[in-house]
C-alpha positions as CSV (number, residue, x, y, z in Angstrom):
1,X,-27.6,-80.2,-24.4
2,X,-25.8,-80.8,-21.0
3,X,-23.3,-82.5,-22.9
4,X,-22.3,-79.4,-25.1
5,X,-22.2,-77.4,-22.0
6,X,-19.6,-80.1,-20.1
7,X,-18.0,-79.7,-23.0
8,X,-17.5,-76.0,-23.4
9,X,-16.6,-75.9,-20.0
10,X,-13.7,-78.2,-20.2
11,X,-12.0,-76.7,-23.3
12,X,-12.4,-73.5,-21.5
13,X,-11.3,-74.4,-18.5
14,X,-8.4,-76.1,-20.0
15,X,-7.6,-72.8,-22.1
16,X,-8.0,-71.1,-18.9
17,X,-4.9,-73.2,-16.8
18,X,-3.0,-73.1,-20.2
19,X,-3.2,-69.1,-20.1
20,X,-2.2,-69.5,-16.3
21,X,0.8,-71.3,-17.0
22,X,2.1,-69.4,-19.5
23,X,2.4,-66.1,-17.5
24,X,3.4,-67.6,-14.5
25,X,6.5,-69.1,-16.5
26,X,7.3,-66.2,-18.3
27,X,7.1,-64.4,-14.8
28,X,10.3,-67.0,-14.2
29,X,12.8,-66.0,-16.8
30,X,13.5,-67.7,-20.1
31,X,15.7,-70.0,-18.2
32,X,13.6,-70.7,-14.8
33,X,10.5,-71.1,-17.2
34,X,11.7,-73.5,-20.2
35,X,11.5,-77.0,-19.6
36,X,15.3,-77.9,-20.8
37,X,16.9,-75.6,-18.4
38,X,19.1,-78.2,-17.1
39,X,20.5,-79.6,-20.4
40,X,20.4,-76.6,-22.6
41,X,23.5,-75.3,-24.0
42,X,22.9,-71.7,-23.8
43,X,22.1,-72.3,-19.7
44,X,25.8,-73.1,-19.0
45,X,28.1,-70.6,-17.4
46,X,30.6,-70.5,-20.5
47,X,28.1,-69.7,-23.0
48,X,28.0,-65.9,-24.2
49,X,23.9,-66.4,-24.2
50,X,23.8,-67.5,-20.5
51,X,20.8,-67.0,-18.8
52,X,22.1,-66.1,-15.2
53,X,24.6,-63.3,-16.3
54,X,22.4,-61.0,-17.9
55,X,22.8,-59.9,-21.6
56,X,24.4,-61.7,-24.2
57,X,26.5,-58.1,-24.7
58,X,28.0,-58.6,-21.2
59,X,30.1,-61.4,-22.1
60,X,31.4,-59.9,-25.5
């Protein structure tokens, strides 16, 4: 019985952080928040789908 209720608690506990990461990420940017920021083509200054200027319009 106590075992079933450890066990609950951890996979809702882990749901929980998982939840919390997500919108503290998103709160970041798509760029700030992914985890290939640094090697991502679409991160670099030349690319029309750059994350720091904006819109992908602005560069058109």
């Amino acid at each position: 019985m106590i075992v079933n209720i450890v066990i609950v608690a951890a996979v809702f506990g882990y749901s929980g952080w998982m939840i919390y990461r997500h919108v503290q990420k998103g709160k970041q940017g798509a760029c700030a928040g992914c985890d290939k920021s640094k090697s991502c083509p679409a991160a670099s200054m030349d690319s029309p789908f750059s994350c720091s200027s904006g819109t992908a319009d602005s560069k058109l």
